[in-house]
C-alpha positions in Angstrom: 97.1 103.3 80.1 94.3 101.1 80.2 94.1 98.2 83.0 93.2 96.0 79.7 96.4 96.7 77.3 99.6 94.7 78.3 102.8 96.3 77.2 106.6 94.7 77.8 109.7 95.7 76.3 112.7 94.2 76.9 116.6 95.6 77.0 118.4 92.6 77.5 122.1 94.1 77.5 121.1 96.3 80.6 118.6 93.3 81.7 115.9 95.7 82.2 111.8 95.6 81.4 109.4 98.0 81.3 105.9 96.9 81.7 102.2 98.4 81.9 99.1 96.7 82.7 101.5 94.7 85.5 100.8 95.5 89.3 103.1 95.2 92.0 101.5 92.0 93.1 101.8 90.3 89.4 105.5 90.9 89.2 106.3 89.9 93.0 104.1 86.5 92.0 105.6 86.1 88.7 109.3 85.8 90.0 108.4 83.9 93.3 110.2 86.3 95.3 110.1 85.2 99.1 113.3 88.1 100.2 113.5 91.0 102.1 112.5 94.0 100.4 114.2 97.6 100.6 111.3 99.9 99.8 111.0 103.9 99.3 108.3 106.1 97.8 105.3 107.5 100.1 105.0 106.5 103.8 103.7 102.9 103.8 102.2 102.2 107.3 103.3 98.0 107.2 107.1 98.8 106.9 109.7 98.9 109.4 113.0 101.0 109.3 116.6 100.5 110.0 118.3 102.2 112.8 121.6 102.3 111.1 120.3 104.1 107.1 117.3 104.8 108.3 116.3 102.5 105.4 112.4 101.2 105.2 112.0 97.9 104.6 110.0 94.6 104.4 110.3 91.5 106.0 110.1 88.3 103.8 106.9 86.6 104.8 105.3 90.0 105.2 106.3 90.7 100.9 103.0 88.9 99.8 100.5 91.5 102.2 102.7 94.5 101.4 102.5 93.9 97.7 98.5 93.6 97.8 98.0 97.0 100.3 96.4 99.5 99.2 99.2 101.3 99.7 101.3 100.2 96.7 98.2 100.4 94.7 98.0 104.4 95.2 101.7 105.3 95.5 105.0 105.6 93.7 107.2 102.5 94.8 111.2 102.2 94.5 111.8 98.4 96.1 114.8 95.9 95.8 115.4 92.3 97.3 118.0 92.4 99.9 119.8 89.4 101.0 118.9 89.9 104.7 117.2 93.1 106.7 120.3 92.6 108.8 123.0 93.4 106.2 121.1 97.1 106.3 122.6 97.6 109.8 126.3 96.9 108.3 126.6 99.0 105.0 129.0 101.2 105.0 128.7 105.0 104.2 129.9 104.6 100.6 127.9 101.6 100.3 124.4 103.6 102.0 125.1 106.2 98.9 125.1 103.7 96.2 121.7 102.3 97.7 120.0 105.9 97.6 121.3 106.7 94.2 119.5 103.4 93.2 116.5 104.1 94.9 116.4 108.0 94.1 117.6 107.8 90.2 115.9 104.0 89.4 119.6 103.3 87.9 122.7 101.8 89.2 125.9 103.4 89.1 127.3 101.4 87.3 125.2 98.0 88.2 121.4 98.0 89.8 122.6 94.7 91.4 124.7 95.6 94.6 127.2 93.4 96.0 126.4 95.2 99.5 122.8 93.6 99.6 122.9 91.3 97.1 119.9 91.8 95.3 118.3 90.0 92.4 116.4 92.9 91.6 115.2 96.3 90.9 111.4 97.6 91.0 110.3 101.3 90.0 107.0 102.7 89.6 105.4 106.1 89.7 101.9 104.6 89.5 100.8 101.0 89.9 99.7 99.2 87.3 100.1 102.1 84.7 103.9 101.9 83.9 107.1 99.6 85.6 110.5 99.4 85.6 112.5 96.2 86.1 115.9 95.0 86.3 116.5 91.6 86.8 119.6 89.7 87.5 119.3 86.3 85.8 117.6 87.1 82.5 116.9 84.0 82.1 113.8 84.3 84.5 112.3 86.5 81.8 110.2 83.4 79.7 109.2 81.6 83.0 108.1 85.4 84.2 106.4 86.4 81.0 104.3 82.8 80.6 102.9 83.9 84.4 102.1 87.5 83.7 100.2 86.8 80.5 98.3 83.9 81.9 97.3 85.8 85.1 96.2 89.1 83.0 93.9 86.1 80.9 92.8 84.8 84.3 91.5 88.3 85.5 89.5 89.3 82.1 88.3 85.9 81.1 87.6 83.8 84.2 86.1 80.7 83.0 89.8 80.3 80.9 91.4 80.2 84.2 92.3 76.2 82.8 93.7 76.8 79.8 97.6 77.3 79.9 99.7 78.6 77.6 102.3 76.3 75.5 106.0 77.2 76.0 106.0 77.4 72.4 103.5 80.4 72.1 105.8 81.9 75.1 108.6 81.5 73.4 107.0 83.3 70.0 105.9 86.3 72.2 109.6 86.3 74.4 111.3 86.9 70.6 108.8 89.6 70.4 109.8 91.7 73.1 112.7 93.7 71.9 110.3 95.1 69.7 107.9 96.2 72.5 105.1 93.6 72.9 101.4 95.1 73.3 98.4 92.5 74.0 95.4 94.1 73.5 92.4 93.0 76.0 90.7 96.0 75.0 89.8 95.0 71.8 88.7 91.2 71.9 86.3 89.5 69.5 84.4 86.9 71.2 82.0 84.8 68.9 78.7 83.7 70.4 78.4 80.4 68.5 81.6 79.2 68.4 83.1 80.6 71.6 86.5 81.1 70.1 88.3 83.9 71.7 90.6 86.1 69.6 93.3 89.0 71.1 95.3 91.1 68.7 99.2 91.7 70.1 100.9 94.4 68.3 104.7 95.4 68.4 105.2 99.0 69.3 108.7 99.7 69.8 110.1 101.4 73.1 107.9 103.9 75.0 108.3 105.2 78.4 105.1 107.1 78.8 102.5 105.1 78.6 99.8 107.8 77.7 101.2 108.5 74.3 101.4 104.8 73.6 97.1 104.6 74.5 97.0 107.6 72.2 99.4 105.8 69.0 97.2 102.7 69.5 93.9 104.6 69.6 94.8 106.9 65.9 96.3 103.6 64.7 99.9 105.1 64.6 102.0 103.0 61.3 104.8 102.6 64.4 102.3 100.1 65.9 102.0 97.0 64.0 99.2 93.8 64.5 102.0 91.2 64.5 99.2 88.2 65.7 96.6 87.3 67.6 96.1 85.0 70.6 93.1 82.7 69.8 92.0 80.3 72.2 89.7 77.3 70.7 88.2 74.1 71.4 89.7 74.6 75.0 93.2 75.6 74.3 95.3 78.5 73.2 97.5 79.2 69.9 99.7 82.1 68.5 98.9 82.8 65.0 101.9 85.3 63.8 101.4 87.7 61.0 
């Protein structure tokens, strides 16, 4: 999907998020996450591996390079926070089995959160950027998350905005949107020339998990997809006008 569309969809009971138009680097940034990181996927050259699983992994102040390489950019990741890269060394069998079937499957059985490593969360992705899966732990993170992914996405394709925040209450207004499958659409802006005012149309889509049909639903205006708003930002700030 295109690198200008943002798409999140929420399923609070399982406390999982699927996202597109969100690298890597976004997510690790928009949760703050300083931990260890467990990581699987493709042979990443800045990793270093547990004797005991055999398990690759990521020291904490190392997250913040690993998250930018190139590598993440151009391979599938499977990654979780870990308490401590020494608590790898002292899993048991069973609980070295519960860890792959995380990593290899993308789903706990029963939980994603493992009592072994105690992580905060789960991250899958088959292709940066394009599609994610995320489970997080306190769910509460999700508005405080959401307010940093949207205003970095507006940082990136409109520069000179990079001063204009967001209000909690247009965060909140989009957070009771995601059940419904938010889409912001930075594909399709109307920019006036005279005024300057900058207008975004977000849609509600529903739940998709390949992200090519959903570029193809929006494109042949699908009735599934519907304009719910549009972010407008104005005399130097930003409003939510719902629909």
């Amino acid at each position: 999907m295109s690198s200008s569309l943002l798409y999140l969809y929420e399923d609070a009971e399982n406390h999982r998020l699927t996202m597109s138009g969100v690298s890597f680097s976004d997510f690790i940034l928009s949760i703050d996450s300083k931990r260890p990181l467990l990581v699987s996927g493709a042979a990443f050259k800045s990793v270093k591996q547990s004797f005991r699983t055999s398990f690759h992994y990521v020291e904490g102040h190392e997250v913040e390079q690993f998250a930018q390489s190139i590598d993440v950019e151009r391979s599938p990741l499977s990654t979780i926070d870990i308490r401590s890269s020494h608590s790898l060394d002292t899993l048991t069998d069973v609980e070295i089995a519960e860890l792959l079937f995380l990593m290899h499957m993308k789903r706990g059985m029963p939980s994603p959160f493992l009592s072994s490593v105690g992580n905060e969360w789960a991250y899958f992705s088959e292709q940066d950027s394009v599609q994610a899966t995320v489970y997080l732990k306190d769910w509460s993170q999700i508005e405080h998350a959401l307010s940093l992914l949207i205003q970095r996405k507006i940082r990136r394709e409109f520069r000179v905005l990079s001063a204009s925040p967001l209000t909690a209450e247009i965060i909140i207004n989009l957070r009771h949107l995601l059940h419904e499958g938010v889409l912001i659409d930075f594909a399709n802006v109307k920019q006036s020339v005279f005024t300057r005012q900058i207008t975004i149309p977000v849609y509600v889509a529903g739940r998709y998990e390949d992200m090519t049909v959903l570029k193809e639903d929006l494109d042949t205006n699908k009735e599934s997809i519907v304009k719910r708003g549009e972010l407008i930002h104005r005399k130097k700030a930003w409003i939510f006008e719902l629909q």
